[in-house]
N, C-alpha and C positions, 0 to 999 in steps of 0.2 A: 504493500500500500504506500503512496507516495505521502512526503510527509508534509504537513499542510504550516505555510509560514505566514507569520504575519506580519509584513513588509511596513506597511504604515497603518497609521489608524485616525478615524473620525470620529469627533468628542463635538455631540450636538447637542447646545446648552452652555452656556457661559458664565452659570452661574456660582456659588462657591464650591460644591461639587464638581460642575464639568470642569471649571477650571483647573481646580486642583488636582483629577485625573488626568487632564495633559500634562499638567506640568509634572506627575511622577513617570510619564509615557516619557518624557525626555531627559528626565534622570538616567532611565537607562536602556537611553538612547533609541527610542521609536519614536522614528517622526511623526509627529499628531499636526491633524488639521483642526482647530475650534472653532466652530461656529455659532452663530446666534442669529438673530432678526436682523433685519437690514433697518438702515437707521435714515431719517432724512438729511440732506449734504449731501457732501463731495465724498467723504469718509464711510463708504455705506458698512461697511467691517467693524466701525465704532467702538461699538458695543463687547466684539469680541475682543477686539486692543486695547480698549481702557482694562477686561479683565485682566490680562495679562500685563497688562506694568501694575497690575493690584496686588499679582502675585509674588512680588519683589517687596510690599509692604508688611505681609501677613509674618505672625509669630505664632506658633513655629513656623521656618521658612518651608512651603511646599517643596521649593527648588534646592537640589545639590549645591548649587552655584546658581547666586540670583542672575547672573547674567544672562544662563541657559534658556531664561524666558523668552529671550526674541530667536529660539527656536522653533516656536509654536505657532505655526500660521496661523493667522485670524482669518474669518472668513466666513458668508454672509447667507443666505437661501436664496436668496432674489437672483445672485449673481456667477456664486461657486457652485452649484452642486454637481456640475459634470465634474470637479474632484475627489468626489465621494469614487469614482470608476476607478482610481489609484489604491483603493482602500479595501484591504482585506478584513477590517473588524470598523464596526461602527456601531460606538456607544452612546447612545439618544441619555442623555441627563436633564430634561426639561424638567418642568413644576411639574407637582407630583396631581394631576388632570386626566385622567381618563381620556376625555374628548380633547386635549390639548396634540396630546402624543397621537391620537389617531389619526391627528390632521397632519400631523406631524408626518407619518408614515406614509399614509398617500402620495406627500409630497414627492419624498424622497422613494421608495420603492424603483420607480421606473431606471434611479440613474444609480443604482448600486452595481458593484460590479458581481459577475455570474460567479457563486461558491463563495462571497464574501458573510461573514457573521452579520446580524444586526443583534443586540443585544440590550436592553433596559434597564438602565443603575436607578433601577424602583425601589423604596424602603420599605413596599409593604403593597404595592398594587398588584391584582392576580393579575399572572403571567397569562395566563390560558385569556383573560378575557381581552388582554393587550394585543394578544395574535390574533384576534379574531376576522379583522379586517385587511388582514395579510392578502396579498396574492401566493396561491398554494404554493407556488414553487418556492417560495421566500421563509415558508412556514418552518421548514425540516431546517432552516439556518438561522430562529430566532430563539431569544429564553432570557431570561433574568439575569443580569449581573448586579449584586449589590456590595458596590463599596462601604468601608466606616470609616467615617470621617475623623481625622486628617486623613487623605490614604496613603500619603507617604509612608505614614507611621503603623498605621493602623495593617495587624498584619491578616486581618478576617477580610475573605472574600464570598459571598454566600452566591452559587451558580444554582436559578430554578428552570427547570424545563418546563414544557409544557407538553403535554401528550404528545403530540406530534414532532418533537423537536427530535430531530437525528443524532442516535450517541455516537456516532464519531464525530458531529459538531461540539458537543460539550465535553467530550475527553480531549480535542483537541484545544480549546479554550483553556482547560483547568493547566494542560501542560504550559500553556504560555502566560497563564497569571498565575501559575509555581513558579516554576525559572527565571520569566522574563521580567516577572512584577515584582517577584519575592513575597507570593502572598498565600496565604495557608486558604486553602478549600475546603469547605460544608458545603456539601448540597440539598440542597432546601428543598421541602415538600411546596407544590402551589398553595399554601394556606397563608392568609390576615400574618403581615410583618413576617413572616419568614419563620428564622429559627431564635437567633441571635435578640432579636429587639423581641420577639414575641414574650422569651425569658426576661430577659433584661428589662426591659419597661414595663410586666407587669410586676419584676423583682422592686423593681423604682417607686412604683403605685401603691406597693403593700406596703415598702418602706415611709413611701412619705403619710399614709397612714396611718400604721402603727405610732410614727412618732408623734401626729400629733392626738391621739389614742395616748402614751406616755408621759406626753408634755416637754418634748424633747426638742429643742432649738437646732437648727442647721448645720451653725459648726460643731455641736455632741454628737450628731448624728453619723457627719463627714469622720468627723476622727474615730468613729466605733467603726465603719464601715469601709473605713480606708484599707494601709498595711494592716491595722492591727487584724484586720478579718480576714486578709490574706486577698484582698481586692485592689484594684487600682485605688494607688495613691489621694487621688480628688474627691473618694469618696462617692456620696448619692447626691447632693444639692450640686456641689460645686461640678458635678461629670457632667449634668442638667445645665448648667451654663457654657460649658464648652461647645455640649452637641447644638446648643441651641433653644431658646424652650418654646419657638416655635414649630420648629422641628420635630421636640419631645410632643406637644401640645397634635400634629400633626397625626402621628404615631398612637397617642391616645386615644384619637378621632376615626381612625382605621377600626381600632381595636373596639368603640364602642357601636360605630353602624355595622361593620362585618364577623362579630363574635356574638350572637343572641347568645340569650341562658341555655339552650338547647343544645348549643356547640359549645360551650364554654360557660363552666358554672362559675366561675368567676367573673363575669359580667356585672354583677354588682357595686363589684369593686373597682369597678373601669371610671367612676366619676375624676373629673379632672379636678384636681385639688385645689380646694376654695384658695388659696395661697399662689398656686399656679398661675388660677387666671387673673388675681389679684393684680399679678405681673408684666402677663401679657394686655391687658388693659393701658395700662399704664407703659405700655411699648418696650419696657424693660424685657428686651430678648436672649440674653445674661451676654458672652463674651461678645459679642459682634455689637453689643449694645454698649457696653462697657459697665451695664448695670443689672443684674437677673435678682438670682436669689445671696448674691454675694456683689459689692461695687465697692473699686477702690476709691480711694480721697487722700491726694494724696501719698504717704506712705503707710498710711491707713487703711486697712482691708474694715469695709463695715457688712452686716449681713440684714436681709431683711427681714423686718420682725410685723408681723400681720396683723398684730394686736395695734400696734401702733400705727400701722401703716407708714414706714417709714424706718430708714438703716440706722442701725444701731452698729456699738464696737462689737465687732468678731473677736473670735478666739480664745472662745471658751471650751476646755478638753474632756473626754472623758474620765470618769473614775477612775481611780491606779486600779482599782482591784480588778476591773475587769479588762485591764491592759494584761494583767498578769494572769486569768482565767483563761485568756486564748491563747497562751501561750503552753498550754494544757495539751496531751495527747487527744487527741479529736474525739476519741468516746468519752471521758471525759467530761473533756467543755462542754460539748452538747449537755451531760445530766448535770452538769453543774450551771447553764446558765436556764435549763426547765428550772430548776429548784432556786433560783435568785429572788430573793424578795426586793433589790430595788428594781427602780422601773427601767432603769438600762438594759440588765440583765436580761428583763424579762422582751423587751423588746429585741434586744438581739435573736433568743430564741424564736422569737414570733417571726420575724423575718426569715429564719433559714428554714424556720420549720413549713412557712406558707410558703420558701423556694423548691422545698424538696415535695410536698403537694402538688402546686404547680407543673412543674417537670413532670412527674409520674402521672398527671391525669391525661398529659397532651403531648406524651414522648411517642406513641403511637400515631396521631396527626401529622405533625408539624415533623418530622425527622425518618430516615429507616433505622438508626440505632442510635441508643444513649449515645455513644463515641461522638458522635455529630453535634449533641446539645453540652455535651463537658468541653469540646474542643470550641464550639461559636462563642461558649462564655468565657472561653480563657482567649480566645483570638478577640472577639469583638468587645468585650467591654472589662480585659485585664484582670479574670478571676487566677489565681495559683490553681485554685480547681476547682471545676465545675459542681453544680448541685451534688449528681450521682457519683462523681468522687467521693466528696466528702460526707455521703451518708455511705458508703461504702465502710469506707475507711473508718469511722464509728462504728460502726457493727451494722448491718443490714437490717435484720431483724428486732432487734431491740429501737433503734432510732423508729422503724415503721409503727412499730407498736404504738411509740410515745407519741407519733404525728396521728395516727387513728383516735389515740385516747382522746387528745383533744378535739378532733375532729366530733367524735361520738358526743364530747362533755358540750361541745358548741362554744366554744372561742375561737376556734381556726374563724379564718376567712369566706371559706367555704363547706359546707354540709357535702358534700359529694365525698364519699369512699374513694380510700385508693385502691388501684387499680387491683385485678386478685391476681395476677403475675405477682403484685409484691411481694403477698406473701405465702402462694402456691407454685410449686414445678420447681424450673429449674434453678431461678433466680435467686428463691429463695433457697433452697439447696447447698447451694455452692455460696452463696453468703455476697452474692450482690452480682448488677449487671457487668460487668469489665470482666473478662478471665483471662487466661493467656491465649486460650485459640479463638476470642474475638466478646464484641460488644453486642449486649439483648434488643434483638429486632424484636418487637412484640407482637408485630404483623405477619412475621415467620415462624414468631415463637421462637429462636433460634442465635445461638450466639455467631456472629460474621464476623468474620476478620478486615481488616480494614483495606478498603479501595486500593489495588495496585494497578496504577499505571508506571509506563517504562520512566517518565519523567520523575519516580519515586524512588527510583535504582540511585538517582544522585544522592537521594539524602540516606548517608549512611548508618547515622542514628536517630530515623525519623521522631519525634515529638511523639511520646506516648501520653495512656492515660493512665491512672491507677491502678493496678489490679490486670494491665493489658500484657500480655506477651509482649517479648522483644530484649535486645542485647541492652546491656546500658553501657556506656561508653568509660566508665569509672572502673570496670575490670572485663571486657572485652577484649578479644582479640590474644594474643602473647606479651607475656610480660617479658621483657629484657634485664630492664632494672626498676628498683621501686625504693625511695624511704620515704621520709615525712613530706619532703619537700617537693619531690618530680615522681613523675613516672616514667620511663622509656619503652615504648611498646609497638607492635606492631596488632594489624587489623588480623592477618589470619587467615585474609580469605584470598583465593585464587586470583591473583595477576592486581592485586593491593597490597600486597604482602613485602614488600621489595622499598621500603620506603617506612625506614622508623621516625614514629612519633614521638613529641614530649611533650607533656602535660606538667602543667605548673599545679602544682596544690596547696601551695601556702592559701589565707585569706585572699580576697582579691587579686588573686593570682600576683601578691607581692615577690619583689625580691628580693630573696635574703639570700645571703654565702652559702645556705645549702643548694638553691637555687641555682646558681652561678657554679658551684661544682657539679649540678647534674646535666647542666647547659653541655658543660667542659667535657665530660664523658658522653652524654651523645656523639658529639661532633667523632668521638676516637673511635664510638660505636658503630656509627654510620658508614666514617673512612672506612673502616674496618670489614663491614659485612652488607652493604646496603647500597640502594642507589642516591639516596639521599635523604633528607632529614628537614621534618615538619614540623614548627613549632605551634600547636595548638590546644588549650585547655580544654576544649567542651562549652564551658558557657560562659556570659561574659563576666566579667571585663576581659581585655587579650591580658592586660597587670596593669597597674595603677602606678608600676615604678618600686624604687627601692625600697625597704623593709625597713623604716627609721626605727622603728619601737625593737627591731632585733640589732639593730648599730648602737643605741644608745648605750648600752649596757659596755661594751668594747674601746670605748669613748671612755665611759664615765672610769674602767678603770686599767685600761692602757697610753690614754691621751690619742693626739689627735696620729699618731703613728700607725693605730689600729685602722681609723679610717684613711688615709695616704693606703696604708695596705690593702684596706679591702676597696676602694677606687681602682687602686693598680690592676687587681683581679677582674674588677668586671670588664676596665679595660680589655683585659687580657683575652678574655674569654669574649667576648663581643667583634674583637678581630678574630680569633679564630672563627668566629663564624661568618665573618665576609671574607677570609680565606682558605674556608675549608674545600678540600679535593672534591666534594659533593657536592649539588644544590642544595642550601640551607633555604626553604620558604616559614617567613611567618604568615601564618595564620588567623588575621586580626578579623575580633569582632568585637563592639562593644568598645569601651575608654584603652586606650593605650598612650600613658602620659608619664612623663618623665622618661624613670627608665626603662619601661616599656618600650615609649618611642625610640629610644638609645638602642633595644633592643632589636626591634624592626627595622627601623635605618641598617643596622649592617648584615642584616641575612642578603643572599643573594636576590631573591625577589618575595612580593610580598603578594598575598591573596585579601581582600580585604572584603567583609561584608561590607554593604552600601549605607548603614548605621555603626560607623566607626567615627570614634573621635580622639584624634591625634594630635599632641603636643610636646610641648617640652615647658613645663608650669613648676621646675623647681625656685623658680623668682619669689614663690607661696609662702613656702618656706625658708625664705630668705637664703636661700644656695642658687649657683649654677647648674647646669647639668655637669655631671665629672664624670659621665660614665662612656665619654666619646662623642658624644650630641654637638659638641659645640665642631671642633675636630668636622665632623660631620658637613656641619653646615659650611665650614669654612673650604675644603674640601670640595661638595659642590658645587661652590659659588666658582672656583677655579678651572674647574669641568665644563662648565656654562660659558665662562669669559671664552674659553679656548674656541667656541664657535662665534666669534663674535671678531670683529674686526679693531674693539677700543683695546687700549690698555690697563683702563685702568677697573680694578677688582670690587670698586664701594659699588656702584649699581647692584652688581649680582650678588653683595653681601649683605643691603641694606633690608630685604625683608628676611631674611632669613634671620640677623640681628633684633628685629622689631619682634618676628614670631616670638624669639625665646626671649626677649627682654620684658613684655606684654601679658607669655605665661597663654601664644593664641592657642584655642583646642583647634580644629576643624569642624566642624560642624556637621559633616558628613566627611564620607570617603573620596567625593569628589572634589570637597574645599580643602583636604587634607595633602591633595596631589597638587592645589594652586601654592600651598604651602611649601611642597617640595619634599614632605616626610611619606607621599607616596610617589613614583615616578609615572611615566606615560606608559612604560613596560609593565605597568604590575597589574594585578587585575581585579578588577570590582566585580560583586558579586552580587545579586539581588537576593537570594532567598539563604538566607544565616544558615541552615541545615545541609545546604549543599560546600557550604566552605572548604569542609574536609577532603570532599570528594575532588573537589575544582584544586585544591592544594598540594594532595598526593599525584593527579593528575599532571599537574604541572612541574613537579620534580622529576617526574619520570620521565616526561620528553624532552626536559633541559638533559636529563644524564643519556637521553638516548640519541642526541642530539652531539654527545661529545663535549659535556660542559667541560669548560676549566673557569678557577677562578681569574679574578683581574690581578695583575702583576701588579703591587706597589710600587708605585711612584711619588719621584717629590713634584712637589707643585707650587705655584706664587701666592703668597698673604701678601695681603694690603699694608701691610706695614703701622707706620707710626703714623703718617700721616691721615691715613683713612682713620684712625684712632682716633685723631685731636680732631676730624671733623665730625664724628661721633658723637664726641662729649662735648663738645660747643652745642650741639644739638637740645645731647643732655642737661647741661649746665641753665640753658630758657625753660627746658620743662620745669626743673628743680626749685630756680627762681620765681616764674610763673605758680607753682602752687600746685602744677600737673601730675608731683611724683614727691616722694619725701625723700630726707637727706641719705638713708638707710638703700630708698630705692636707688639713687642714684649712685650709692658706692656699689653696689648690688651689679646694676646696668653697667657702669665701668669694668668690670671686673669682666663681665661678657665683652664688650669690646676690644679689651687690652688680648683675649686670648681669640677673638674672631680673627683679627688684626696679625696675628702671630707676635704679639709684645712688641719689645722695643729694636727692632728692626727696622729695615729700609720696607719699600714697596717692592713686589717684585720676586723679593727673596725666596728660594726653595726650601721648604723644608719638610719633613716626611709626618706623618699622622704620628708617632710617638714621641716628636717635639712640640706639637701642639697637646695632645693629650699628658704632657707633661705640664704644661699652662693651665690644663684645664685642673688638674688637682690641687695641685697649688693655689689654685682662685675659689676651688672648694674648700679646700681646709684653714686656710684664711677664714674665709666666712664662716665654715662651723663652730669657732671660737668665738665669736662677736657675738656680745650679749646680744642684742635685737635680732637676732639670727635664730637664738638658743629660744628666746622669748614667741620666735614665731613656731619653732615646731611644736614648742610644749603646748599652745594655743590649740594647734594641730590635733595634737593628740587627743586634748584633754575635750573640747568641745565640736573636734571636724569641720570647724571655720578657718578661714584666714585670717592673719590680723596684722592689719596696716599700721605698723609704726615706723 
């Protein structure tokens, strides 16, 4: 079968959706056409071009690189549509109008090209009723796509068919919004909001609810419901602001004209909270408004309070005790927070208890297996784990009990029984839906294993759930070498075997000196028996840098000889891996800062997922980088001049100076490579899970390919004079008010060793003369009180602190 590509694509709707799906179409690199209504003037594209420079304004950035925006053609109905014939996928994002999109389709149908997708980023409109005005032949190439917003970020993609939609069109879609978008796939029953928002907004509805059933204010609610509950960080009000609470408001309005009691005994519960529309009234639509159920003032976060009609101070926490309850083995918490006499407690309960109802009365509907409705709430709206995880994971049958009891006693939400799969056959049997040979279809009765398509063979240790079969990547594969600190292993399996991995296991994938001695014996490991050698943890961060809380101690009672020492090593160890006889790839996903970055800079090449953020931010802590970073940069900068016709070295040194003086991350993988800490050779990755697979890959065709390392060479620093034009620079910051005196001995100290010290311009000298600069400018500075004052800060609170 020939394999179906998707060359460019059409994004019809310009609104904060469509827009923001072109502009992740050019992240990674598919060129998108946007369209909109034609406008009156000379400018008839308007509409689509004012979105796109809007997209350069938004927080978070849509775009890799806000520049990439004036890659996205604008373009109009009236005038372009014979462009839509260049277009193999065309995603209709209009208002969420029934009869809007119908007209919509008429339009366009005639000028799509033959075998091309049409696809509908709907949050909740039936698919089936969308195609109905299809022309037949268009029908077998149409179906639901729905994005969750941001979709940069956002890694839930929900694909609904509709009866007649052809599965080699939606196997072929999911493999190019796996790979090419980097986005995890549910596919969705035609049912009211899908899977995702189906859970999740009526999880929102019960929540806002109950609380105020408990008398529980916004910010109590966000902080019960946040980390502490194993949920996105923002919580339930302030996640309501993000999405929109028009949006939210939207999605409630679905759920109460297309769910009667008949389909959904929870209809009751569907009224939109007096509080809700309180807001939407009053045009507060939360972040797009700048005002929802949380508005800044200020440095002032205030929240709204309904009794008063009007924002009050935020930031009021939950109870210690029931910070420390969830932190309880999950059966457990659960009968410890039934049994809570305050009204926190008891609210908590109420919410997971009315989540784990919910789920089990409409997991049969909306889904073919639990797997689908644990993975939409950990994809779409930031759960650690879904409902049926975590009634699993409590005990199965004990937690069913206590959700009937109440049910029977009449406090639940709703009077409906759970399902008798709960607690007959197999489900109940084996002690919950998840097993190793697959997740309970309740429509099959039967447990299934999860969807394999060939685009799945990349992800080597796909994302499980609970309770589901599969390797886990923490002792997989053969182990080489193993202690506290790394692990050195290989995969195991046929024709991936040929390429050893390291795994960092400190915290935060820190690094300490045991770290840097496992680094060191890879590399001998690799030479030794392998084709090359991977440096990659599993999950993120790639490391956050050097292990200060394990130096302190070596310091505090060797002096600063200990660290000169343990500098020298990672030096040591970090050229051996941009000169080792094999490809050395890092593997980066997630923060890679300091000496992370130090890290990365000298493997041979790098794999990066498309959510990496790369730096050199030892400035925080009042140090340099000493681990080669700077070396690095200076280095580059000489690389660069060499294609260039000037002389002289400050141009190609001055942002690289600024990055690490400034402490800049990257923002993504693509602003990491404008930085210089990835190159144009390395490779970006869209979907986190295939990393490893893109990495091992990649060493093996460099080693089959004939790699050799690069031969060392000396090269030209700027000198002294690019030095002093530096710090005159710096000297107006300092004066100015821009940087304190601290910063600016700080900044000098990176200059003096970018520069190669006190030399001419010009001068040669090799990376072990400059990395000799660099230590020296580090242990300098780890002496100096305000140096010593910033890490303790560090430590003690995970802030920075500006003195």
């Amino acid at each position: 079968m020939s394999r179906f590509i998707i060359k460019r694509v059409a994004v019809l709707g310009a609104g904060v959706m469509g827009a923001q799906i072109a502009a992740h179409l050019v992240n990674v690199k598919v060129p998108v056409i946007l369209f909109d209504l034609a406008k009156d003037g000379a400018d008839k594209s308007a509409i689509a071009r004012q979105a796109i420079a809007g997209l350069k304004k938004l927080k978070p950035s849509p775009l890799g690189v806000a520049e990439d925006a004036e890659l996205i053609r604008p373009a109009n109905y009236d005038e372009h549509l014979e462009l839509l014939q260049g277009c193999d996928l065309v995603i209709e994002a209009i208002a969420e109008r029934m009869d809007w999109k119908h007209a919509l389709y008429a339009r366009i149908a005639p000028h799509l090209a033959e075998g091309a997708i049409l696809a509908s980023n709907t949050s909740g409109l039936a698919i089936g009723q969308l195609a109905e005005p299809l022309p037949v032949e268009l029908r077998p190439r149409f179906c639901g796509i729905h994005f969750f917003n941001p979709p940069r970020y956002m890694p839930l993609v929900e694909l609904i068919a509709t009866a007649g939609t052809a599965a080699q069109v939606l196997d072929s879609l999911e493999a190019f919004v796996t790979s090419t978008l980097g986005k995890n796939v549910v596919r969705a029953k035609d049912t009211p909001n899908f899977v995702a928002n189906r859970i999740g907004v009526a999880g929102m509805l019960s929540t806002m609810a109950e609380a105020e059933r408990f008398g529980l204010s916004a910010d109590v609610v966000d902080d019960l419901t946040g980390k502490r509950l194993g949920r996105a960080a923002s919580g339930t009000f302030r996640t309501a602001d993000v999405v929109g609470l028009d949006t939210l408001a939207h999605v409630i309005r679905t759920m109460q004209t297309q769910l009667p009691a008949a389909s959904d005994p929870f209809q009751s519960s569907f009224a939109t909270p007096v509080v809700l529309q309180a807001l939407l009234e009053k045009g507060h639509l939360g972040q797009k408004t700048q005002a929802g159920f949380y508005r800044k003032q200020g440095r002032e976060v205030l929240r709204f309070d309904l009794a008063r009609d009007d924002y009050v101070p935020a930031g009021q926490k939950a109870d210690a005790v029931y910070g420390r309850m969830l932190k309880r083995p999950a059966g457990e918490r659960l009968r410890l927070l039934r049994e809570a006499e305050g009204p926190q407690g008891r609210f908590l309960w109420a919410i997971l208890r009315n989540g784990f109802h919910y789920a089990a009365l409409h997991l049969q509907t909306i889904a073919d297996t639990a797997r689908d409705v644990d993975q939409a709430m950990r994809w779409g709206f930031g759960m650690q784990q879904g409902p049926f995880e975590l009634w699993q994971e409590a005990g199965w049958l004990e937690v069913a009990r206590m959700v009937q009891a109440d049910i029977d006693a009449g406090v639940a939400l709703c009077a409906a029984p759970l399902p008798a799969w709960v607690f007959e056959g197999p489900v109940a049997e084996r002690g919950g839906v998840h097993q190793p040979e697959g997740s309970w279809n309740p429509t099959r009765a039967r447990f299934e294993p999860a969807r394999a398509l060939p685009v799945h063979a990349r992800q080597l240790f796909r994302e499980r759930v609970f309770g589901e079969g599969g390797e886990d990547w923490r002792n997989a594969g053969a182990t080489v070498f193993e202690d506290e600190a790394i692990r050195l292993w290989t995969l195991g399996r046929s024709g991936l075997d040929d390429v050893l991995i390291a795994s960092i296991k400190t915290k935060m994938h820190a690094i300490s000196p045991a770290v840097i001695a496992g680094l060191s014996r890879a590399v001998d490991e690799a030479e030794a028996r392998f084709a090359g050698l991977v440096v990659w943890s599993g999950d993120e961060p790639f490391s956050v840098g050097a292990d200060l809380q394990a130096t302190l101690p070596a310091f505090a009672t060797a002096g600063v000889q200990a660290i000169e020492a343990a500098e020298a090593e990672m030096q040591r160890v970090f050229l051996k891996l941009r000169y080792a006889q094999v490809p050395t790839i890092a593997a980066v996903r997630g923060m890679a800062l300091g000496g992370g970055c130090e890290l990365l800079v000298h493997c041979a090449r790098r794999v990066a997922h498309m959510e990496s953020y790369i730096g050199l931010v030892e400035v925080g802590v009042g140090l340099v980088p000493g681990a080669g970073g700077l070396t690095y940069i200076a280095r580059r900068a000489a690389e660069n001049a060499r294609t260039s016709t000037g002389t002289d070295l400050l141009p190609f040194l001055s942002e690289g100076f600024k990055a690490a003086a400034m402490a800049t991350v990257g923002t993504s993988a693509l602003e990491s490579r404008k930085l210089g800490y990835l190159l144009d050779s390395d490779l970006v990755v869209a979907h986190r899970d295939e990393l490893l697979f893109v990495a091992i890959g990649e060493a093996q065709a460099m080693a089959r390919a004939g790699y050799r390392p690069p031969l060392a060479r000396l090269f030209p620093v700027a000198g002294r004079s690019a030095r002093a034009t530096i710090l005159g620079q710096l000297v107006n910051m300092r004066d100015g008010g821009f940087i304190t005196a601290h910063d600016f001995h700080i900044a000098s100290r990176i200059a003096h060793v970018l520069a190669g010290g006190e030399v001419e311009a010009g001068t040669l000298v090799d990376e072990a003369y400059l990395m000799k600069l660099e230590r020296e400018a580090f242990c300098g500075l780890i002496v100096h009180p305000k140096t010593q004052a910033r890490i303790l800060a560090l430590l003690d609170s995970g802030k920075p602190l500006r003195n």
